[in-house]
N, C-alpha and C positions, 0 to 999 in steps of 0.2 A: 485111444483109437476106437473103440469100441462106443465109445459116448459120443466121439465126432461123428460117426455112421449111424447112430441110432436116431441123428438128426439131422444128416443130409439123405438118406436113405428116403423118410417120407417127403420130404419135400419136393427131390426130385422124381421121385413116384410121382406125384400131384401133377409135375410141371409137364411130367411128360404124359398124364393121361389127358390134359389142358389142351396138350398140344393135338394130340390124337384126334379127341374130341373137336379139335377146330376145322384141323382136315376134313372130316366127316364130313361136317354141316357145311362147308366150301364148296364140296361134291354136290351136295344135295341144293344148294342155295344159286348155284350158281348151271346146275346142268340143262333148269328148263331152258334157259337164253342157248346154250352151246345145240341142248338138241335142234332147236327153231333154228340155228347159223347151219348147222348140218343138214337139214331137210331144206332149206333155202340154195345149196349148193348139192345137194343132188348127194352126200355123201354117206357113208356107212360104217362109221369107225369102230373098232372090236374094242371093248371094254378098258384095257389098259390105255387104248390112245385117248377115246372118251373122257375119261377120269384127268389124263396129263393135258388135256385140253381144256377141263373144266378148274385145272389149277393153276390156268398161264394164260389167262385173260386180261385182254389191257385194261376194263374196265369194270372187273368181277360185282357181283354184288356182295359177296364176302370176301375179298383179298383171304389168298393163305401164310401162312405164318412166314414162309421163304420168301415172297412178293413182298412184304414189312419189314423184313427185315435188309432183306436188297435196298429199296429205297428207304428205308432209316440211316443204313449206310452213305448211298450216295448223297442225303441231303444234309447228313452230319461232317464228312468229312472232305469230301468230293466240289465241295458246294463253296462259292469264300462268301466268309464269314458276314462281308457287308451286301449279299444277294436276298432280292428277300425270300427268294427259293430256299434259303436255308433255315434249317431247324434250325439251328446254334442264334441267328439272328431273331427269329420269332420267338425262341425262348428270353431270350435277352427284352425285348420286348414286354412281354409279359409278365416276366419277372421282377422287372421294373417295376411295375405298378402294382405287383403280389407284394413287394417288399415296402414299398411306401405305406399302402393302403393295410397292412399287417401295423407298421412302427402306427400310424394314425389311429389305429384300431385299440391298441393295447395301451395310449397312451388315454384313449379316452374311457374305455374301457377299466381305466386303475382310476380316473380321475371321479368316474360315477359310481365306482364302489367306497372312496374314501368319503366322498357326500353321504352317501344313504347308509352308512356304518356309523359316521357321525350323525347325519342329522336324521332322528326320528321322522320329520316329514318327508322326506326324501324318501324313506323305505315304504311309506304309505301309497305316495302319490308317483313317482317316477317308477319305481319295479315295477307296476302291473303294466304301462307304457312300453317301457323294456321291453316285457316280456311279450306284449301285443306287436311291437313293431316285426316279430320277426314271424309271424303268422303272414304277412303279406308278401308273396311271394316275388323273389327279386327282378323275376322277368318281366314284371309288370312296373317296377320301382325304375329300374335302372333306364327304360326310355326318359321315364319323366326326368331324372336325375342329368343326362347326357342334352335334352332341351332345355333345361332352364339353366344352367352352369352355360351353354353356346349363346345362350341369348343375352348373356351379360359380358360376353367375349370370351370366358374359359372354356380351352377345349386344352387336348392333346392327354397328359399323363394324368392330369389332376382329376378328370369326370370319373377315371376306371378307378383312379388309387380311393375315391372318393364308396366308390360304390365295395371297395372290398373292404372299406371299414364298416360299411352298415353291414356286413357279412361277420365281421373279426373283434368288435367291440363285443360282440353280447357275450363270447364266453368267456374272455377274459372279466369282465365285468360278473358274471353270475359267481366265475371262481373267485376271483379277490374279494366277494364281498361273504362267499361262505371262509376264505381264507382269513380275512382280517376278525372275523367271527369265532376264528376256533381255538383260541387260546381260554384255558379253562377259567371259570369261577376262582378259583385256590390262585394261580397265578396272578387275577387282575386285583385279589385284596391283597395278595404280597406286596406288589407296588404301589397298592393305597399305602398299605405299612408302612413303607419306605419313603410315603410322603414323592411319590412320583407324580410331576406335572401329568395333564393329557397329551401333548405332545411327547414326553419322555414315555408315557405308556406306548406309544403310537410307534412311535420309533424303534424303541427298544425290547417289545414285545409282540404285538401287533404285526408288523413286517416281518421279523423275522418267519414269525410262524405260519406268514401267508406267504411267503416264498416258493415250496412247494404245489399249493394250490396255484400259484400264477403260472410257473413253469408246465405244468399240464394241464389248464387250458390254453395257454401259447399255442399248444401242439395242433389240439382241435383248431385256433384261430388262425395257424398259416396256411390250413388247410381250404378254411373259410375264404382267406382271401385270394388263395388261385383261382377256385372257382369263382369268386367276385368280379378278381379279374381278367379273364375268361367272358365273362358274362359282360362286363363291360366293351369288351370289345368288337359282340354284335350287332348292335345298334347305332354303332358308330362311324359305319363304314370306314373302317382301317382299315390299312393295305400291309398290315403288319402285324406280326402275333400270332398267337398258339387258335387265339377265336377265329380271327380273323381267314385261317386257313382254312379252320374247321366251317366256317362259312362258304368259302369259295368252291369247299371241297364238293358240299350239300348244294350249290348251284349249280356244278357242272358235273353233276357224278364223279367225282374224283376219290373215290375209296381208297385208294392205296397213297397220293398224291395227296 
């Protein structure tokens, strides 16, 4: 009992001084528009109404924590499922191409680390490439990526799931190839010993021992590919998706919505 409180105790300290701290800055963020609507109408509100005024605006510039959480409600549960007003749909959306653009990621990602573990040229000439390509920053990548995939007729799931692999390969790719790498010295003459082909090396010690290394950059790379695909879905004028909202949101002041 004692050990379950010693660590929900901090965290919901944290959450709740999160939440404090949000309020605050709602007050403050939001009170010069409410003062300028008050002197517009001639009125003189005492500090408490003030304050409930400045946290119950339709179009705050900081939503407070109970305005997000009301409509996270009504857009979750309130909302059916095939509107595109709904979360649950824009999630589905974009998860869609997180999850493709993740599998495309990882698959190319193990395919460039088994090259450049086997072949010496590969580790020469294609890492420092790798490691260049992701210095350029995705917001400038992914128009280009979204027009020339349209100009050949691909559009829809494939441009975004396309754009969260160039986000989700490189750390799978950096971990499997230190993965495929760490099996010791003493190990890889054991299986000279034994008179082990290169693929029985590869297979039967190799893999195993980059398993771990794959499974935690997985982690960092599904991460890569929401944002991928995220990112792919503002340049593309879609009417659907987690971007896509976060777009319409930022064109029409829509903070809370």
């Amino acid at each position: 009992m004692d050990s379950f409180r010693s660590k929900i105790i901090p965290v919901t300290t944290i959450l709740a001084g999160v939440v404090v701290l949000w309020y605050v800055f709602a007050v403050i963020l939001n009170a010069p528009f409410q003062r300028d609507l008050d002197q517009r109408g001639n009125e003189t509100p005492g500090t408490v109404e003030f304050i409930g005024k400045t946290l119950s605006q339709p179009k705050p510039t900081l939503p407070a924590p109970h305005q997000v959480a009301v409509n996270f409600f009504e857009n979750t549960f309130l909302r059916s499922v095939t509107s595109n007003r709904s979360l649950v749909y824009n999630a589905w959306v974009t998860l869609s191409s997180t999850l493709l653009g993740f599998a495309f990621g990882t698959a190319l990602g193990i395919l460039i680390a088994v090259g450049i573990v086997h072949v010496a040229t590969f580790d020469r000439s294609l890492m420092p490439w790798i490691i260049a390509s992701q210095t350029i920053p995705i917001l400038a990548v992914a128009p280009m990526i979204i027009v020339v995939l349209a100009a050949i007729g691909i559009t829809g799931l494939i441009p975004k799931a396309l754009i969260s692999t160039y986000l989700s390969f490189f750390p799978v790719a950096v971990g499997m190839v230190k993965g495929l790498r760490s099996p010791e010295l003493m190990h890889l003459d054991l299986m000279h010993t034994y008179n082990a082909s290169a693929s029985q090396t590869f297979w039967k010690l190799r893999v195993p021992a980059s398993v771990p290394f794959l499974f935690t950059s997985m982690k960092v790379a599904v991460a890569a590919s929401l944002v991928g695909a995220i990112v792919g879905e503002l340049p593309t004028g879609a009417v659907a998706g987690i971007g896509a909202k976060l777009l319409a949101g930022a064109y029409y002041s829509q903070t809370i919505d």
